[in-house]
VOTISE-846067 format. One record per residue (C-alpha): x, y, z. Coordinates in pm, whole numbers, plus 50000, padded with zeros to 5 digits. Each point is the difference from the previous one (the first is absolute). Example, Ala and Ser with C-alpha at 12.3 -4.5 7.8 and 13.67 -1.06 7.14 Angstrom:
BEGIN
512304955050780
501375034449934
//
This chain:
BEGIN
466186061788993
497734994349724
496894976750055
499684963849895
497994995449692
496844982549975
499034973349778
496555002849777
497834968650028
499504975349776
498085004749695
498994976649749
500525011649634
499254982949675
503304994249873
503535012250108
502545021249745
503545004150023
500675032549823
502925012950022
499585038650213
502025020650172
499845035850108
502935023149829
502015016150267
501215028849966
500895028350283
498575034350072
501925032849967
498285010050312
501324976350273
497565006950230
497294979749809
500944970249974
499184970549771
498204968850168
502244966649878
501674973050221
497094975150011
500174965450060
499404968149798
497884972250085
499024962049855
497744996649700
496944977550098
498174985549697
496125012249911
500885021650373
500925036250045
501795013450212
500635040150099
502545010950230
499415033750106
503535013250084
501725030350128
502625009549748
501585024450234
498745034150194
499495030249711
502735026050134
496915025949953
499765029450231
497355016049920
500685030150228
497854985950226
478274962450597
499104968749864
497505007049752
496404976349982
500274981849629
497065008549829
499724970749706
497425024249844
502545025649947
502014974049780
498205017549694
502305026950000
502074981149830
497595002349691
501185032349887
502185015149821
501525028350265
500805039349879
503445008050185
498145024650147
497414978850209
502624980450151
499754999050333
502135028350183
503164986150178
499855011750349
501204984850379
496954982349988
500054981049612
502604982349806
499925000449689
501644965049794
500334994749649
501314975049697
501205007649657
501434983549744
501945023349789
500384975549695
503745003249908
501265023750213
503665004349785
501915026549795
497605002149786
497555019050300
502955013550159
500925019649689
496755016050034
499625028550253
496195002349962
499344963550064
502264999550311
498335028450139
496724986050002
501404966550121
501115020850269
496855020450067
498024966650031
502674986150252
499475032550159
496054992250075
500994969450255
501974993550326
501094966549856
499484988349656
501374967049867
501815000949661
500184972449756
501824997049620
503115022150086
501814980749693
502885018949974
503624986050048
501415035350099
499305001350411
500245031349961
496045001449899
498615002850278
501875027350212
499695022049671
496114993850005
500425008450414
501765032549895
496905010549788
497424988450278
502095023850286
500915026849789
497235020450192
501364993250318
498084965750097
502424973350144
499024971049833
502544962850007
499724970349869
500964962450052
500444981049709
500644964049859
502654979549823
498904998749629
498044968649983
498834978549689
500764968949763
503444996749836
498244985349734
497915030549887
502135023350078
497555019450191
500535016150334
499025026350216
499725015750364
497325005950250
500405029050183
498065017850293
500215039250057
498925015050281
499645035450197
502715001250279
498275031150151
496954971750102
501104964249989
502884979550078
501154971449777
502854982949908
501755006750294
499144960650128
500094980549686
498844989849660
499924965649823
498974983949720
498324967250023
502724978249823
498984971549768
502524973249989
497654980849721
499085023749810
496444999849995
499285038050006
501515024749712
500515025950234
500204994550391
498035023250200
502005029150161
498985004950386
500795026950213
498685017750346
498475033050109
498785014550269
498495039250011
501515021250277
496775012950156
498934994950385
499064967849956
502234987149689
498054977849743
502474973049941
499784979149698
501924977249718
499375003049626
500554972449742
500885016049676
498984979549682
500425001649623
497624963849881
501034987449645
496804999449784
501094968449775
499994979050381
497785018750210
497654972350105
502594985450103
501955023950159
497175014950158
499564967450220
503925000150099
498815039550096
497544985250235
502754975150178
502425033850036
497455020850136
499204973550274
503924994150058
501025037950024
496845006950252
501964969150199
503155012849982
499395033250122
498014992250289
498305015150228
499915029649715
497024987449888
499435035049711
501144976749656
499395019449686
500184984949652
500135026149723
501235006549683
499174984049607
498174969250061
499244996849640
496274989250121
496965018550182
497614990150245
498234964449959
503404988649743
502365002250351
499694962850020
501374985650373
500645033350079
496395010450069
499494968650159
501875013050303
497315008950269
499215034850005
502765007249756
498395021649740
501455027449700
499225033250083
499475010049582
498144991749829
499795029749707
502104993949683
503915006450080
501235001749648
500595037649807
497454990049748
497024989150297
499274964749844
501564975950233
500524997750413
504144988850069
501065016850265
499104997250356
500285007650385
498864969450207
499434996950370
498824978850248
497275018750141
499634985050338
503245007350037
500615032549824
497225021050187
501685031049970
499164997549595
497175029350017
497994989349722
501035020149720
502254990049710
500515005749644
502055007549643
501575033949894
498545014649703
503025010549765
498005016149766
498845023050226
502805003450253
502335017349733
497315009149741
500924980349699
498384973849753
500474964050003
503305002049796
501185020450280
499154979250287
501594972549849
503095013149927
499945003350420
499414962450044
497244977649841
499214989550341
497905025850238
500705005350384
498234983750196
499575013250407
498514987050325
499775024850308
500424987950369
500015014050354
503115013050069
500354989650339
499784966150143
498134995550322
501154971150207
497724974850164
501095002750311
499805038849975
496824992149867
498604982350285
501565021150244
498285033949847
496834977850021
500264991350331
500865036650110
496645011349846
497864976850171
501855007950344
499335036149949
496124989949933
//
């Protein structure tokens, strides 16, 4: 049975359009992934928004399938731009999560075996990584890229939205998330994207849920986001209502993750960072060329305490020794990565561990 969906709250915006959107549909070659459509439509409310957040349908995905104190002065590590070879190792005791938009991931890339394998070595650095600008029509994309990224052996899948833009400029494309089998489960529950009846956002956010298969799994939901710069103010603040809304809706899970291309860096989030103790873990620049911050992993950190502290962007200069021109022929955007505990310990585990020790005393 799938779960009702929630409703976003109200939010007061300073004017209401009526453009005319709708996501293209199209179906997958591979039936197990499955697009996200089926969402219902709701009364237009003048100079009011609202989002339903709705289940389009379970993703027919099978993907074979120590609470950590948050130090706020370790927040810097997201200052610097990151070697692939100081990322953090990914062991039974770390996670490793990452972002990337691969600007235009189409033919044109496909065509291209060097660019593909490098996509694929970056998605090869991270136990989950979220994917956005996958703007080709042939669903065939993806699994092709997936064939590069387990060609070694690795047993990478994928869940994957319906193409979603605005009719009127033509534009659409897919958020994906990846993610290594061998450590984490995903997809297996469902994925969603927020739908947007009105809409007020370009591209709805893609959200989907994860949980690491170590002693103590380290459950958690990520909301997958591509912002559209000529709106972001504005679309930053409808971010803030979905965020608040998707940490509702899947209660008690209270691990909500906002990543992706915000378009906008620390101190330009708008509502966003108005969210008690929700704060961007980057804060180095995320483009190829180092000049602006866009893309970013966001967590609640009284929540999130398994978040260990240390984050940061891929260097794509370095990772596959080439110039500028080369890097950018990758993706003008750079990864960006956050690293976590890989288990989850319980409270009531917690306290009982606690009590145990002072019994012993």
């Amino acid at each position: 049975m799938r779960p009702k969906a929630p409703m976003l709250v109200w939010h007061t915006l300073p004017s209401a359009r009526s453009t005319t959107r709708r996501s293209s549909h199209s179906h997958l070659v591979d039936s197990r992934h499955t697009e996200v459509s089926g969402m219902r439509s709701i009364p237009f409310y003048p100079m009011m928004v609202l989002l339903l957040i709705g289940l389009g349908g379970y993703l027919g995905c099978d993907p074979g399938s120590l609470k950590l104190p948050f130090d706020t002065s370790a927040l810097t590590g997201g200052d610097t731009i990151t070697s692939v070879s100081s990322l953090p190792a990914r062991d039974g005791e770390r996670l490793l999560l990452g972002s990337f938009n691969l600007e235009r991931l189409g033919p044109s890339k496909l065509s291209e075996p060097t660019t593909m394998e490098r996509i694929a070595k970056v998605i090869q650095q991270f136990d989950v990584i979220a994917l956005q600008e996958i703007t080709s029509k042939d669903q065939t994309t993806l699994p092709q890229l997936l064939k590069w990224v387990n060609r070694s052996g690795r047993k990478y899948d994928y869940v994957i939205s319906e193409r979603i833009g605005r009719a009127a400029s033509g534009y659409y494309e897919q958020y994906a998330f990846v993610f290594d089998t061998e450590r984490v489960n995903g997809g297996k529950e469902y994925c969603y994207v927020v739908q947007d009846d009105l809409d007020v956002l370009h591209r709805e956010p893609f959200v989907g849920r994860f949980q690491t298969k170590g002693r103590y799994p380290f459950g958690f939901t990520l909301i997958n986001i591509h912002t559209d710069p000529d709106e972001i103010k504005y679309e930053l603040d409808v971010l803030a209502d979905v965020f608040i809304n998707v940490r509702s809706f899947e209660h008690p899970e209270d691990d909500v993750i906002l990543l992706g291309d915000l378009n906008a860096g620390p101190g330009k989030l708008q509502r966003l960072e108005q969210i008690r103790n929700f704060v961007p873990l980057i804060h180095a620049p995320t483009n190829t060329r180092g000049t602006k911050t866009l893309d970013n992993i966001m967590i609640d950190t009284q929540s999130t305490v398994e978040f260990t502290g240390r984050s940061g962007t891929i260097n794509l200069e370095e990772m596959f020794r080439v110039d500028l021109a080369g890097a950018e022929d990758i993706s003008d955007h750079l990864p960006v990565w956050a690293e976590f505990s890989f288990n989850e310990t319980p409270t009531s585990v917690s306290a009982m561990a606690g009590a145990a020790g002072r019994t012993r005393r």
